[in-house]
C-alpha positions, 0 to 999 in steps of 0.5 A: 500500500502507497503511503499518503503525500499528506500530512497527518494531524491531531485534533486534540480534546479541549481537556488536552489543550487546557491540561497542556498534554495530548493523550497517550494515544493521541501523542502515540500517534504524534510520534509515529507520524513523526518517524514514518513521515517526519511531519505531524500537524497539531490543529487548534493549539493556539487562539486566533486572536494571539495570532491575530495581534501578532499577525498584523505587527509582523505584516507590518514588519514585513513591508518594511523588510521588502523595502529595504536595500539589504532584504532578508530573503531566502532564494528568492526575493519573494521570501524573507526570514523574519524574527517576531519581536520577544518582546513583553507585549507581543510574547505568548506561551501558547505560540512559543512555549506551547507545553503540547508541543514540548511534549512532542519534541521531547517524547522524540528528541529526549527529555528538556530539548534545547530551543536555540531559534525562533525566526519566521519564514514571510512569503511576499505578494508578487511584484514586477521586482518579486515575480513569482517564484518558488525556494529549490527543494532542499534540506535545513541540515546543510551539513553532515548531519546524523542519521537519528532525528535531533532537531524539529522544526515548530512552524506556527502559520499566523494565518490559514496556509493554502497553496495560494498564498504559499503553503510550504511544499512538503516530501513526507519520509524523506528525513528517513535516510537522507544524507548530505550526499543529496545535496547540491551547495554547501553551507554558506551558499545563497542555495545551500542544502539544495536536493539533486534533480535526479533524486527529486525525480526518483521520489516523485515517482513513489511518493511525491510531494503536496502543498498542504492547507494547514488551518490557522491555530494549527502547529506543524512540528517537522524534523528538520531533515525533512525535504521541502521548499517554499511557494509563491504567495499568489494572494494580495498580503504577506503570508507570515509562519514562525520557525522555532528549533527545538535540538535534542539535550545531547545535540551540541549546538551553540545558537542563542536567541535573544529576549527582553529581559522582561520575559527572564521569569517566563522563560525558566526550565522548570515551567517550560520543560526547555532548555532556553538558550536565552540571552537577554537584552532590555526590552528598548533594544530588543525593540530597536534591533530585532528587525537586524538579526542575521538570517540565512545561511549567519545561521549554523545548525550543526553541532561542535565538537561532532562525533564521527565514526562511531557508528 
């Protein structure tokens, strides 16, 4: 039997969501989803109107970024990287310490994973200088990565994602036995991460991609191995989803992210289950520089230190 090109998701109870836990059947399913396709969808996790408050904050933002000079993007000029502001006004647990998925992330990757990333991934409206265009396939893991998952990915979609406005494309199971053998360009290419042709081709024939509709409220917690590519956002308004990372205790990566130092008390272990790699600033700076952080490929998602020929 073929298996699905479609994502699985969970529709947990309102007992689940208020408990802050899944179900053991329901988490059963999670991290099946997880091994056998490397993507889970958790729908109606986070209110709408946080969502909504953010939302348009980043829309904002996002013009702003478009017109400058210096523009963040990601492949192409149609896509940007984006971080939210960790500020006290615009940060909530429900989006970026949600306990449901902490319960997912570290069921897979092991107990208090370490979140050492939050940015947002903007697809743009087209423009005479933005034509349409879509990211290549490629892998997050530019790099010689290990063959055992130790990193998802948390996308938050602030708006209902459809291939119009440019849900991500998705190649569910590929993070199963994907090598950097697969890719074109190394870390610190524009274009890193890129997957050959040939295997593109080959998949396709078995199980190929799809560009999900994933409901606003909804959380897609993927493995970072996974393949897949950015769309082109064909509506009128920025389609704006966040990326945080959560890697395995035992992954030895050394990114830390940034928060007004009103937000120090939320952010402890022993309420959030995490290992926060934290650095704090005062709120008024974190305000003024956020917008200004490094994006793409300033970002190293290895690890030190890496273990070779063991296994």
């Amino acid at each position: 039997m073929s298996l699905p090109s479609t994502p699985l998701s969970i529709q947990p109870s309102s007992a689940e969501i208020k408990k802050g836990q899944l179900s053991q059947r329901n988490l059963e399913i999670a991290i099946r989803a997880i091994q056998r396709d490397g993507l889970v969808v958790i729908e109606d996790l986070v209110p709408h109107e946080i969502l909504d408050k953010l939302n348009t904050k980043m829309v904002k933002d996002a013009y702003e970024l478009q017109g400058r000079k210096d523009s963040p993007f990601n492949y192409n000029k149609g896509n940007i990287q984006q971080d939210p502001p960790l500020t006290g006004e615009w940060f909530s647990e429900e989006i970026f310490l949600n306990p449901i998925v902490t319960q997912i992330t570290s069921t897979t990757l092991g107990p208090k994973p370490s979140l050492r990333f939050i940015s947002g991934n903007t697809a743009l409206p087209p423009t005479p200088s933005s034509p349409p265009a879509s990211q290549p396939t490629h892998n997050d893991a530019d790099f010689d990565h290990p063959c055992i998952p130790f990193a998802m990915v948390i996308n938050v979609p602030l708006v209902t994602m459809t291939p119009e406005n440019g849900s991500t494309e998705i190649w569910l199971g590929t993070h199963a036995n994907t090598t950097i053998a697969d890719q074109e360009g190394e870390h610190g290419d524009r274009a890193s991460g890129r997957i050959k042709k040939e295997l593109l081709e080959e998949r396709r024939s078995t199980r190929g991609p799809c560009q999900p509709v994933v409901k606003k409220g909804s959380v897609v917690v993927r493995d970072l191995r996974l393949w897949h590519g950015g769309k082109p956002n064909l509506s009128d308004v920025p389609r704006v989803m966040l990326a945080l990372i959560h890697f395995a205790p035992w992954y030895r990566n050394q990114m830390t992210v940034e928060f007004s130092s009103t937000l120090k008390d939320r952010l402890a272990t022993e309420k959030t289950g995490l290992d926060i790699a934290a650095i704090f600033a005062e709120e008024e700076e974190v305000r003024k520089n956020y917008l200004n952080r490094p994006y793409g490929n300033a970002y190293d998602f290895n690890q030190i230190d890496r273990i070779d020929g063991v296994f």
